[in-house]
C-alpha positions in Angstrom: 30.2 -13.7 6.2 29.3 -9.9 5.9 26.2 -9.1 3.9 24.9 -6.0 2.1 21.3 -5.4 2.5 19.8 -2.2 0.8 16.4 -0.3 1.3 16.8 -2.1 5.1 13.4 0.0 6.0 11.5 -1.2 3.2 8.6 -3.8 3.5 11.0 -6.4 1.8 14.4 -5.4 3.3 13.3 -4.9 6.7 12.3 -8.7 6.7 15.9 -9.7 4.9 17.4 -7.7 8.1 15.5 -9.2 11.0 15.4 -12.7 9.2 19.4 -12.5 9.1 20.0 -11.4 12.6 17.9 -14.2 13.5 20.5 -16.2 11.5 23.5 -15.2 13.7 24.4 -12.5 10.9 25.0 -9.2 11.4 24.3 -7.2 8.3 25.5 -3.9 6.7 22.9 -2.1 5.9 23.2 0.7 3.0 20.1 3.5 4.5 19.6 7.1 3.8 18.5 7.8 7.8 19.4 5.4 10.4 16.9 6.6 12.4 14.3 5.1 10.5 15.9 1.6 11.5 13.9 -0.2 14.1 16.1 1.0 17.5 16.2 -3.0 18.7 17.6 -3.4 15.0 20.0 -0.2 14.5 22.2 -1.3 18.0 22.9 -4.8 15.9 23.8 -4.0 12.2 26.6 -2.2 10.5 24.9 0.5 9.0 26.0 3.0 6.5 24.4 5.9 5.9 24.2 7.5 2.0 22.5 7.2 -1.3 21.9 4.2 -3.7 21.9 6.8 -6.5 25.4 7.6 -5.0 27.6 5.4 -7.2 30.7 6.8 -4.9 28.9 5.6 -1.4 27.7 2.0 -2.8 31.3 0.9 -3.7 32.8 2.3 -0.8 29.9 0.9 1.4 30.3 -2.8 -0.5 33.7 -3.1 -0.7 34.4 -6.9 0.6 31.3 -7.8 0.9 30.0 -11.6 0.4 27.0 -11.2 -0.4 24.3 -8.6 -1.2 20.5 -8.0 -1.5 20.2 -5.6 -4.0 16.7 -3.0 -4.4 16.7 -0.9 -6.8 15.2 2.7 -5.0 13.7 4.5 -7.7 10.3 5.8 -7.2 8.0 5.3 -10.0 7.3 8.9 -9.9 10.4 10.0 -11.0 11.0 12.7 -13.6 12.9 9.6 -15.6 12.0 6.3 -13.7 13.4 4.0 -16.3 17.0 6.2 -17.0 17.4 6.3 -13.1 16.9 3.0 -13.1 19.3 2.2 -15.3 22.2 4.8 -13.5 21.3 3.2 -10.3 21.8 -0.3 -11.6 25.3 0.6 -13.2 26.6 2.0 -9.9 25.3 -1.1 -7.8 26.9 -3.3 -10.5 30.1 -1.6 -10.7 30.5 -2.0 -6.5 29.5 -5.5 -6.6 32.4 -6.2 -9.5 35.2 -4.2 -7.8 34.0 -5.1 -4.6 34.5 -8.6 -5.0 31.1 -9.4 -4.0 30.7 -13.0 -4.9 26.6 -14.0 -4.3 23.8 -11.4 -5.1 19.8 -11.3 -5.0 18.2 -8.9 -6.7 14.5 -7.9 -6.5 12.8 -7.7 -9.5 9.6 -8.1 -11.1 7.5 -9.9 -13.2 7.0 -8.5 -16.8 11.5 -8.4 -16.6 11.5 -11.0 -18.9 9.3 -8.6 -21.8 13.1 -6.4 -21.4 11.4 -3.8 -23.5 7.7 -2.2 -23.2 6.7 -3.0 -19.5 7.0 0.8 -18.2 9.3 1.4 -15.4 10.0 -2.5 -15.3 11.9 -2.3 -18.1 14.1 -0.2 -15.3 14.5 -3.7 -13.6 15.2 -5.4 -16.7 18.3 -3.4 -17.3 19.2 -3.6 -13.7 19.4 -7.7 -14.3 21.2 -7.2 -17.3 24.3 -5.1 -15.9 24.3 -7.6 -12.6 24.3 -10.2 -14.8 27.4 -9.1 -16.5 29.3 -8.8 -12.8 30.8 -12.2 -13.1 29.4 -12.5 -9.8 26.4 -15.6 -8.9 23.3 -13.4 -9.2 19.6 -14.9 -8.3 16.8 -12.2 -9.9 13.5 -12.7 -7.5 10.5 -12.6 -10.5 7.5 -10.9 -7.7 4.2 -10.8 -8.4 1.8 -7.3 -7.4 3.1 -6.5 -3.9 0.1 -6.7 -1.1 1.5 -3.5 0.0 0.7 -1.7 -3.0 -2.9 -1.7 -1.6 -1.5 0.6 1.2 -1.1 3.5 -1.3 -5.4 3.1 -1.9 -6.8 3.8 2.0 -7.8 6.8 0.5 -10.2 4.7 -2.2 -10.4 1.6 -0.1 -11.9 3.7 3.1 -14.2 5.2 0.4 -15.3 1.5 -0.7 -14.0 1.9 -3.2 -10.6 -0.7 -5.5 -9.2 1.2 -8.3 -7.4 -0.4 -11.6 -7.3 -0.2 -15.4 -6.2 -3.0 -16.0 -8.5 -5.9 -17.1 -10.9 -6.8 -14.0 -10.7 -10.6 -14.9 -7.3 -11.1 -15.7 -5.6 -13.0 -13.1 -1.9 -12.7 -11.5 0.6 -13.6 -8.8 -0.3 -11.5 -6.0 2.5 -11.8 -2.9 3.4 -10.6 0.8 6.9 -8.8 0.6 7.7 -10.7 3.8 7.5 -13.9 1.9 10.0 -12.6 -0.8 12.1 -11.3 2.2 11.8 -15.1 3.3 13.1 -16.7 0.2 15.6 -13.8 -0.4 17.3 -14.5 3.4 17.3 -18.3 3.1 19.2 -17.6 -0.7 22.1 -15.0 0.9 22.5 -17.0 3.4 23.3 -20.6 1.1 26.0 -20.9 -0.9 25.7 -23.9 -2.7 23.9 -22.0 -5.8 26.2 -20.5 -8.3 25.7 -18.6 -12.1 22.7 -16.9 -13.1 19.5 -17.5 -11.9 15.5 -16.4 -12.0 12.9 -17.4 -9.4 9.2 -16.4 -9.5 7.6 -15.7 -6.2 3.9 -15.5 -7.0 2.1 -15.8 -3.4 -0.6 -18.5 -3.3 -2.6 -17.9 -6.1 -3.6 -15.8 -9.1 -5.9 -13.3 -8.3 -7.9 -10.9 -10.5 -8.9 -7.4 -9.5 -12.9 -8.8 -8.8 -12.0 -11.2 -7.0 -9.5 -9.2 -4.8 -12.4 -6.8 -4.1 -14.3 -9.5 -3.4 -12.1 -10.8 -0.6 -11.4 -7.2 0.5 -15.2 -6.7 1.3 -15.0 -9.8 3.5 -11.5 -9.0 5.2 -12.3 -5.3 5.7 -15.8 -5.9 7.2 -16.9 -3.5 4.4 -18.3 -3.6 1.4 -15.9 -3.2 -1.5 -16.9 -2.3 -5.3 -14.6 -2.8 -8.3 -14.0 1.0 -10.3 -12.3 0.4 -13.7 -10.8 3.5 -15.5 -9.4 3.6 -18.9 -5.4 4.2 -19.2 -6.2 7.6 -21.0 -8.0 8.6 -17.7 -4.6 7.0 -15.5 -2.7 9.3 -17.8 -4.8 12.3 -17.2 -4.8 11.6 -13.6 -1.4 11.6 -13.0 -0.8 14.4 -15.3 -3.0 16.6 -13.8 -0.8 15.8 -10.3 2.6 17.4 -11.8 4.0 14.0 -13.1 7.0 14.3 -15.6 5.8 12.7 -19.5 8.1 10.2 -18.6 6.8 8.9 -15.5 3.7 9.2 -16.6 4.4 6.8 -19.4 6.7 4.3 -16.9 3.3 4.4 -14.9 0.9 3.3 -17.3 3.5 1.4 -18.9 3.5 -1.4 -16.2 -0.4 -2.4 -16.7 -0.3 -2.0 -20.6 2.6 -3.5 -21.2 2.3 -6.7 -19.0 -1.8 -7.1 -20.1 -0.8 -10.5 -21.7 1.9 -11.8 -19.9 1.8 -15.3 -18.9 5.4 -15.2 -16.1 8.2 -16.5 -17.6 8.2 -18.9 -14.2 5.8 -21.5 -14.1 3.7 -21.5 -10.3 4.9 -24.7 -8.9 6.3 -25.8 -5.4 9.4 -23.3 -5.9 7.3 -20.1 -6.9 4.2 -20.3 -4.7 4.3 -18.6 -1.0 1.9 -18.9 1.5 0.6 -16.1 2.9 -3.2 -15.1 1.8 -4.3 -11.5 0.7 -7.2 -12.0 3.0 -5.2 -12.8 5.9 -3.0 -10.1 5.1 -6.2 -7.8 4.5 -7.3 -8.3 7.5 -4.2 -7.7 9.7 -2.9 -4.8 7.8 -5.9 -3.0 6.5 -8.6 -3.2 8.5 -7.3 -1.5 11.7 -6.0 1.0 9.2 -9.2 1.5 7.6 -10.9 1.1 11.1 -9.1 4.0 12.7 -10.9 6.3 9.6 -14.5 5.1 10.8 -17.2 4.3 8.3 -18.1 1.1 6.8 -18.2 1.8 2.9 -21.1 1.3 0.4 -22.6 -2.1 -0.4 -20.4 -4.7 -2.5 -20.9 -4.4 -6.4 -19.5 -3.6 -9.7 -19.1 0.2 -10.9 -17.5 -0.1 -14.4 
């Protein structure tokens, strides 16, 4: 069995990677610098080093491959997140078709479904659609707001401060990438599924922005207040920091255009994982926020 595992340094892949070894497999791994592979982890897999935005380097780097876990790389900061997307999906769709790659799990997201008007998920949504038409078995992982996301807000967080525009209240799946790097392994590694599927991987629970600041200010040790802005001040924000009209849109595109989405997968014994923000809080972010000293301003509500 040889399997293809992309963005092998990420906080998803890197799991899919060590998870497989662990299996007895020894994966190819598609990475831009192998030095960035763990050195216990770079002696074991077959890595190949190019681009996924090469089209060229993914077929070559796929070719007879059984399987593959499939990222798409594109940062959501890019001049055109949602056309790069959309290049990057037909090259990775082309090398799993001529590459006779038979079993593929793609990571996607939750708002996919909507197809049209989620921001730079609609990205993913086209990425599903041109794996789906590979002839090959393709499972699309549904993942609710990424844990790790809050590593991209130490900056606010050490400030006490949690950041959103979206509705405060509003609740949804919130999940640990190493549990979607779980459920991705155990699927590359089965065979017994076959056509097109969709799985949801929603952590434990919903979760709304107050509440999440609510369990940050006990997992941090520090008191941590809820700031809503307005998508007109995202917009100026990320402006004013030299974003592209198009990435600005794909950005603000994700919370407006996913306000009212119910997942198309309902939370049941398949779609729930188990890890907890706070537990995840408190391993992850608090020595992080530690190391800046200060212990942030009392807990409350600045709106």
């Amino acid at each position: 069995m040889t399997v293809v595992v992309t963005t092998p340094t990420g906080h998803v892949g890197s799991r899919v990677v060590r998870l497989l070894l662990q299996a007895g497999v020894r994966p190819r791994v598609l990475v831009r610098d192998p030095a960035r592979l763990a050195p216990d982890v770079r002696e074991r897999v077959d890595a190949r080093r190019g681009d996924l935005t090469d089209a060229g380097f993914v077929r070559a780097a796929m070719a007879g491959a059984t399987a593959a876990f499939l990222v798409d790389p594109t940062p959501h900061t890019a001049e055109d997140p949602v056309g790069t997307s959309r290049r990057t999906g037909a090259g990775l769709a082309a090398a799993v078709r001529e590459g006779g790659v038979r079993r593929v799990v793609f990571l996607s997201s939750i708002g996919a479904e909507l197809r049209h008007g989620a921001g730079h998920i609609d990205g993913l949504a086209a990425v599903e659609e041109q794996l789906d038409a590979t002839g090959a078995d393709v499972l699309h992982l549904r993942c609710g707001y990424f844990f790790t996301n809050l590593l991209l807000s130490l900056d606010d967080l050490a400030a006490g401060r949690l950041t959103t525009a979206d509705d405060p209240d509003r609740t949804m799946p919130w999940t640990d990438p190493r549990d979607i790097g779980d459920i991705a392994a155990a699927r590359l590694l089965r065979d017994t599924w076959h056509g097109r599927a969709v799985q949801g991987v929603h952590g434990p629970e919903d979760l709304s922005w107050r509440r999440v600041a609510q369990i940050l200010t006990v997992a941090l040790g520090r008191g941590i207040r809820l700031r809503t802005v307005s998508d007109d001040d995202v917009r100026r924000t990320l402006a004013a920091a030299g974003l592209a009209p198009d990435a600005v849109d794909a950005l603000v595109g994700m919370t407006t255009g996913t306000r009212t989405l119910v997942p198309e997968q309902p939370r049941d014994a398949v779609t729930t994982t188990p890890t907890a923000l706070a537990g995840w809080a408190h391993a992850h972010l608090r020595p992080l926020l530690a190391a800046r000293g200060g212990t942030g301003p009392v807990p409350g509500t600045d709106r």
